[in-house]
N, C-alpha and C positions, 0 to 999 in steps of 0.2 A: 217445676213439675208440670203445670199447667201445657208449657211449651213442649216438653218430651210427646205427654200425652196425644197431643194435636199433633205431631209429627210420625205417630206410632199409628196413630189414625190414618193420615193423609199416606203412610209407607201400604198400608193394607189394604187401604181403594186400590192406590196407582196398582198394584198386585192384582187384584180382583179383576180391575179394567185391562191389565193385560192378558190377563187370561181371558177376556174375553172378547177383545181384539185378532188373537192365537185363532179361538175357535173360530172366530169370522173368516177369515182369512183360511182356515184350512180348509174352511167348508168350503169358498169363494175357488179356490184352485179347481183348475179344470186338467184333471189327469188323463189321461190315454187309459182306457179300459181297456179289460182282457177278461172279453166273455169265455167262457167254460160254462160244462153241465156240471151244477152241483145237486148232489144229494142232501134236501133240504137237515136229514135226521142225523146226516154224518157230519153237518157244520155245524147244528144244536148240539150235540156233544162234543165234538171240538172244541165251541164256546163255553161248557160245564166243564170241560178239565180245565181250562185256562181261567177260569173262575174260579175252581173247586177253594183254594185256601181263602176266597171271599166270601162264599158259601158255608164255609166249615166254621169260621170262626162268626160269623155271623148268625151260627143255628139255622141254616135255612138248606132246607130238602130242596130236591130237585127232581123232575123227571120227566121224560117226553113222550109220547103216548103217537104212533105213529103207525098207518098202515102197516101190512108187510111189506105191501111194494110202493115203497116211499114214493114221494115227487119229486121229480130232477126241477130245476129250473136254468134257467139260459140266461146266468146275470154275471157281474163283474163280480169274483169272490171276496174282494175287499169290500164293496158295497152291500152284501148282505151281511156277512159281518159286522158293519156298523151299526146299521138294521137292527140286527139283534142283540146286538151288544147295550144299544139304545135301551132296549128295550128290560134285557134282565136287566141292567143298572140302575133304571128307575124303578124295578121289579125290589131292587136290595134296598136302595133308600127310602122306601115304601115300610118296610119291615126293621127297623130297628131293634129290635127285642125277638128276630126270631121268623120264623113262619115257612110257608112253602110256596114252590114253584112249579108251575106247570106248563109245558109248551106240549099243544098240538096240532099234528101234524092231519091236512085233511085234503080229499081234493073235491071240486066240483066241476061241473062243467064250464064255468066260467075263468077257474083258474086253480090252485094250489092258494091254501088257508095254513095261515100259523096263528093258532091264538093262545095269547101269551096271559095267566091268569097266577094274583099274587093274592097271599092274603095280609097285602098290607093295610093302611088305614082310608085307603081309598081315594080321590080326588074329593078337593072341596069343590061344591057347585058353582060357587062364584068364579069358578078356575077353569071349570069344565067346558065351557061353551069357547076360553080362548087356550087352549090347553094345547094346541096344533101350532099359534102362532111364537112367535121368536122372540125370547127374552119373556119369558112367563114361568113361572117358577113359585116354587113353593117353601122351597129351602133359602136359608140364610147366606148359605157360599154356594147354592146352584147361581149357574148362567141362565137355564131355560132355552136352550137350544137344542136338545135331545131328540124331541120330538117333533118341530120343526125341519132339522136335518132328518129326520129319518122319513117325516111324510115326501121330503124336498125327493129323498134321491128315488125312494117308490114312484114318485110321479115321471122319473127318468123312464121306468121302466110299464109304464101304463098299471101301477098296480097302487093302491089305496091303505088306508087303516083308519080305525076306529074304535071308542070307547064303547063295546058292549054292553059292559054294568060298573058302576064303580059304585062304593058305601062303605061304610067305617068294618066291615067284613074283609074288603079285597077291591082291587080290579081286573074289569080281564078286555081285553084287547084282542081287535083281530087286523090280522095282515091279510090282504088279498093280493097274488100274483098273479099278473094276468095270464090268461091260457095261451095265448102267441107266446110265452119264454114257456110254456114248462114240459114235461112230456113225465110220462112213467115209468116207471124202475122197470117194469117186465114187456116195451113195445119195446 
């Protein structure tokens, strides 16, 4: 018995370590991009229908609050998809039991703003200060790469993020794109 148990063990690391390998390595690939203007508010909901039965069974509202005349930005459309996907994912496993989701859409003069705000149980502090770097996690089967890849690929594109507020209320997050990628729905 002893022996199954230890091998049921060492089958569910080597699993864990290869998934975590997978995500090194996917992130590590250096793909051929294919910039396009996207409309920041038309890929936030593209991501909420592709989410929606994650959302739904999870109890969690959703909804994006965005000028009338959105912001384009000028990135690879699978990389901001990551981006954000990054981003609600850790927005859902934040909220176990339920809550809401918010993405806003903003611009300033320095670039186009997404801030992405949950009302899950917040970041612990002791987490928060390394919360950006790789393998840092909170969870018992997270990797902690999430947010790491997602600062990694913004930095491709000169554009940042960071923790707003976080507390046992929610967090909220904001994405900055820089003003070199992005233009307005009505120029």
């Amino acid at each position: 018995p002893d022996r199954e148990r230890d091998l049921a063990i060492i089958a569910e690391k080597l699993e864990r370590i290869s998934r975590i390998v997978a995500q090194v390595l996917n992130f590590s690939k250096q793909q051929a991009q294919r910039f396009e203007w996207l409309r920041l508010d038309e890929v936030v909901q593209e991501l909420f229908f592709l989410l929606g039965h994650t959302f739904s069974t999870k109890n969690i509202m959703v909804r994006c609050l965005h000028p009338k005349h959105s912001a384009h930005v000028f990135m690879d459309r699978g990389h901001l998809e990551q981006i954000l996907m990054n981003l609600f994912l850790n927005a859902v496993q934040a909220m176990p039991n339920g809550g809401s989701l918010e993405v806003r859409i903003g611009t300033k003069p320095s670039g186009a703003t997404i801030t992405v705000t949950d009302t899950g149980r917040g970041i612990p502090a002791d987490v928060l200060e390394h919360v950006f770097e790789p393998f840092v996690t909170t969870r018992k089967e997270g990797v902690g790469l999430g947010l790491f890849v997602t600062q990694k690929l913004l930095a491709q594109y000169g554009g940042t993020i960071e923790v707003l507020k976080t507390g046992p209320n929610g967090t909220t997050l904001r994405v900055l794109l820089s003003s070199e990628m992005m233009a307005r729905a009505d120029e």
